[in-house]
Steps between C-alpha positions, in 0.01 A plus 500: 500500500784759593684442130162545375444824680842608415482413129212764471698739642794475306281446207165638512372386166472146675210675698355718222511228254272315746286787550469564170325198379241477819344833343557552201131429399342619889272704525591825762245386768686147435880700539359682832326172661880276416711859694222470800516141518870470461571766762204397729528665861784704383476870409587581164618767312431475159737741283341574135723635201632457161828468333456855331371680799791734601332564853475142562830435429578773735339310802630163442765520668297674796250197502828283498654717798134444701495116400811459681414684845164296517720201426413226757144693608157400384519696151547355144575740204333429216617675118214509254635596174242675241531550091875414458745248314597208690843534431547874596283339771723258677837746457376731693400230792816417461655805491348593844556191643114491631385192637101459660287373164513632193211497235501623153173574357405500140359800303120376503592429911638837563190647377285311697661532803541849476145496399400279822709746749435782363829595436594817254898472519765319653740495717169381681510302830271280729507471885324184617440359840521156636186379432490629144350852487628788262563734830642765296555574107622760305854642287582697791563176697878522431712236718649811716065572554393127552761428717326643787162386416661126462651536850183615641317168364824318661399609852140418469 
């Protein structure tokens, strides 16, 4: 299990090839039930951008920076990745060196979760609690911003 674990790290197209194939034909309420489910009693902060999205770029490295001082507590970062190639895609994970789960959605998916979330730009982020509820939403939910709303779900 720990070569495993360590393989994705080193190489995280292991893990994103994986992902990959579980959704490439899911629908978004299917791609929102599999991050609940996976991360179940954990809070999770979902981080939404695209390969050609200059401010999202900018905050990967902050999301990176707040993935490692939650490292060990109850939170699980989760990278949703809207409208862009799926090479450009997995450089830039590993570029950043981001771990937490990583999900590239296709055009027609983008739209619909965008559609579903109501979201008009990205970056765009999600704050959700342990038993699965969107506490908090919105593109002002930078990792500096959630990082004291996720520590205030830690305590409860």
């Amino acid at each position: 299990k720990y070569s495993l674990a360590f393989d994705k790290l080193n190489n995280p197209q292991i893990s994103s090839d994986a992902i990959l194939k579980k959704i490439k034909n899911s629908t978004v309420e299917n791609i929102m039930d599999s991050i609940l489910l996976t991360n179940r009693g954990k809070i999770i902060y979902i981080d939404c951008w695209a390969d050609w999205c200059g401010p999202c770029l900018e905050e990967l490295p902050n999301s990176k920076k707040l993935e490692e001082e939650m490292n060990g507590k109850d939170v699980e970062f989760v990278y949703v990745c809207l409208e862009s190639k799926e090479d450009v895609w997995k450089a830039i994970i590993s570029k950043h060196q981001l771990n937490g789960q990583h999900y590239l959605l296709s055009k027609n998916q983008s739209v619909e979760w965008k559609k579903a979330f109501n979201i008009s730009g990205v970056p765009y982020y999600f704050v959700i609690d342990k038993n699965g509820t969107i506490v908090e939403n919105g593109s002002y939910l930078k990792p500096k911003v959630a990082k004291e709303k996720i520590e205030s779900l830690l305590k409860e």
